[in-house]
N, C-alpha and C positions, 0 to 999 in steps of 0.2 A: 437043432431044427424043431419047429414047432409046428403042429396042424393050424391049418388056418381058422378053421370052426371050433375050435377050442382056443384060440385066441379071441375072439368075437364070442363067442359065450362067457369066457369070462369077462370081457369089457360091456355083458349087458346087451349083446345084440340082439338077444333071444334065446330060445334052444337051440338044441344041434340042429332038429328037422326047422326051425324057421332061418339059422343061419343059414340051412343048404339054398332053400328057396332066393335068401339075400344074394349068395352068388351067384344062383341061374340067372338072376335076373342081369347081370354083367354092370353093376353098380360098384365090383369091391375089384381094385387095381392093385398089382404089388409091381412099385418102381416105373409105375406109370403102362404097364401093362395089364388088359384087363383079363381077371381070372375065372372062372367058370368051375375049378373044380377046389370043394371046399374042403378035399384034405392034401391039398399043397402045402409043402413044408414050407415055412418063413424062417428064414434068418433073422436074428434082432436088428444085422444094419440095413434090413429090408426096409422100405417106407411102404406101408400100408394106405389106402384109401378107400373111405365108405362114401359115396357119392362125390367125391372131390374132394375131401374131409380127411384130411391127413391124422391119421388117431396113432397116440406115442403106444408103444406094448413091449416093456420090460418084463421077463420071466418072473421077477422078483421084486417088488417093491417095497422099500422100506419107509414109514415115514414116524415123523415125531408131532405128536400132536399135543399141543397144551389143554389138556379135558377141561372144559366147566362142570360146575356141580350139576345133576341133574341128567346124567349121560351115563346109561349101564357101560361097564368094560362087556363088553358080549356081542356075539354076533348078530344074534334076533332076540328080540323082547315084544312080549304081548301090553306092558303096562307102561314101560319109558324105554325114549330114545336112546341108542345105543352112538358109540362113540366111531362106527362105522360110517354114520350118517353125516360124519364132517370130514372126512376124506373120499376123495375120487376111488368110486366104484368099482369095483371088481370082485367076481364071486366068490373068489376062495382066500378074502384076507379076514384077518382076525387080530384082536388084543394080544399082546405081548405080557401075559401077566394079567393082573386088575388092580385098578383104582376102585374102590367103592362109590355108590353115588353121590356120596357127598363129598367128595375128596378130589381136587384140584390136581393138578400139573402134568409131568412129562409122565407120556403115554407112547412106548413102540408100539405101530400096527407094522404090518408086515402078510406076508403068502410064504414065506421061507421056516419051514418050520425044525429043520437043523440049526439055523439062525436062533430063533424062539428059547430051544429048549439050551441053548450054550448062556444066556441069558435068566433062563429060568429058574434052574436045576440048582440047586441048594449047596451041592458039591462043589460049583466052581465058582464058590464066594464073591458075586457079582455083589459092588456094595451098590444098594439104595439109599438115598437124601431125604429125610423128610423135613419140613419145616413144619411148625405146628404152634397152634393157642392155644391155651388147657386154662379150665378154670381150676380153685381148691389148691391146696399145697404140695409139691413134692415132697416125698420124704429126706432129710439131710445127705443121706446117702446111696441118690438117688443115681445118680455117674457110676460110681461102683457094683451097684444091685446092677446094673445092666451091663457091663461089662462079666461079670459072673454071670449073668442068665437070669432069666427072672420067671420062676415059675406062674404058670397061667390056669389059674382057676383051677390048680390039685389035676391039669387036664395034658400038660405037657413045661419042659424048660424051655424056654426061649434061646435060641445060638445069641452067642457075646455081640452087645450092642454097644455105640459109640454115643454117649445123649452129650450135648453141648446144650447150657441152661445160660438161656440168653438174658433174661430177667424175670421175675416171679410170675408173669404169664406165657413166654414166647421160649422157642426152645427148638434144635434142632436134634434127628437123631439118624444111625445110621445102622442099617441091617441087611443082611446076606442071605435074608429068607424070605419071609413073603405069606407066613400063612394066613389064618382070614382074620381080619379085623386086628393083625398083630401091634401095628403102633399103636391103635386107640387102648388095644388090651394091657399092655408095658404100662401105659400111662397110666392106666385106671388102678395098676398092680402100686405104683409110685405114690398113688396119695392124687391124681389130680383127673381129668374128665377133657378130654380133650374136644376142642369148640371149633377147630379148625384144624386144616389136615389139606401140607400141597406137597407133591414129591417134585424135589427141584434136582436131583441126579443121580445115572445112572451109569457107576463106574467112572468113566471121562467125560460121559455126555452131560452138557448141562444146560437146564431149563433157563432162555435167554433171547432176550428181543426176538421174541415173537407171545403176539396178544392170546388171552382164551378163545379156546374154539376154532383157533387158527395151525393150520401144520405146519412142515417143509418137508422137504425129502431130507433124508439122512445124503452124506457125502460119504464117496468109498472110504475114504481117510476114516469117519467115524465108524461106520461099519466095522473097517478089518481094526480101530483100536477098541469097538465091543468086544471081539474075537479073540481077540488077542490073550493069549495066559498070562 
């Protein structure tokens, strides 16, 4: 069970004190009954309405967004759009992770932040996809250096990578960490400069018929085989 004015605040209805005011005014219904007091508890299979306005309010929302370049992973940015601003609204959701700004594909947002870090955390060797175009040559034994590790700039090893060398520019690679800038840095270690940069999957999930800048919600199915050991 959930307060009502903490449901409406995070779907954007205001503050607590202008949500209060929303319910005096006897505009916000639950199951067709109208409410007045804004910290009534809500059920999820409650049906909510804001003037007639039937609004969905999952505790939890998951979704998969395909990122375009040009779109921080971040909550707020003072200088570029953030990647929040193409998913439906809610206060307390956030990136799952980061894509850099220049770097394309599958992107979890989410509020569930047990979820998040089962995904995140280095220990529980979630693999990521990347696809990628690099200018300049790899080095011959370029597959192998990364499957050993590949020291980064005298600054740290890399965990064991998976690289599939698709032809002298194109090339996929697969990693269970996540630090900053680490496929472009692998590459640049390899002999080549990477010119393009999409992550196409995450674990089971994978990046598929749906366009950039477009989401969906995650299915429980894919949920619990993120989750999943």
């Amino acid at each position: 069970m959930i307060r009502l004015d903490k449901i409406l605040v995070e779907l954007g209805y205001g503050s607590r004190k202008t949500v209060k005011e929303l319910v005096r005014k006897g505009i916000v219904s639950i199951n067709d009954q109208t409410i007045k007091n804004s910290d009534y508890k809500v059920a999820e299979k409650d049906v909510i309405k804001v003037a007639e306005k039937i609004i969905k309010y999952n505790q939890f929302v998951y979704y998969l967004l395909n990122k375009p370049k040009g779109y921080l992973s971040a909550t707020e940015s003072i200088n570029y759009p953030t990647v929040l601003e193409l998913v439906p609204y809610r206060s307390n959701l956030f990136p799952v992770g980061r894509l850099d700004l220049d770097t394309e594909g599958l992107l979890i947002i989410t509020n569930d932040g047990r979820f998040a870090h089962e995904i995140i955390n280095p220990k529980h060797n979630v693999e990521k996809e990347y696809y990628f175009k690099h200018s300049g040559k790899l080095i011959p034994n370029a597959k192998e250096k990364c499957l050993e590790g590949i020291n980064i700039n005298n600054e740290y090893i890399s965990r064991p990578a998976k690289l599939e060398i698709l032809n002298a520019e194109e090339g996929k690679i697969i990693i269970t960490e996540g630090k900053y800038h680490e496929v472009k840095r692998i590459i640049h270690e390899l002999g080549g400069e990477v010119t393009y940069l999409k992550r196409i999957r995450i674990k089971d999930l994978i990046l598929k018929d749906i366009e950039i800048g477009k989401y969906r919600e995650l299915t429980s199915e894919e949920i619990q085989s993120l989750l999943k050991k």
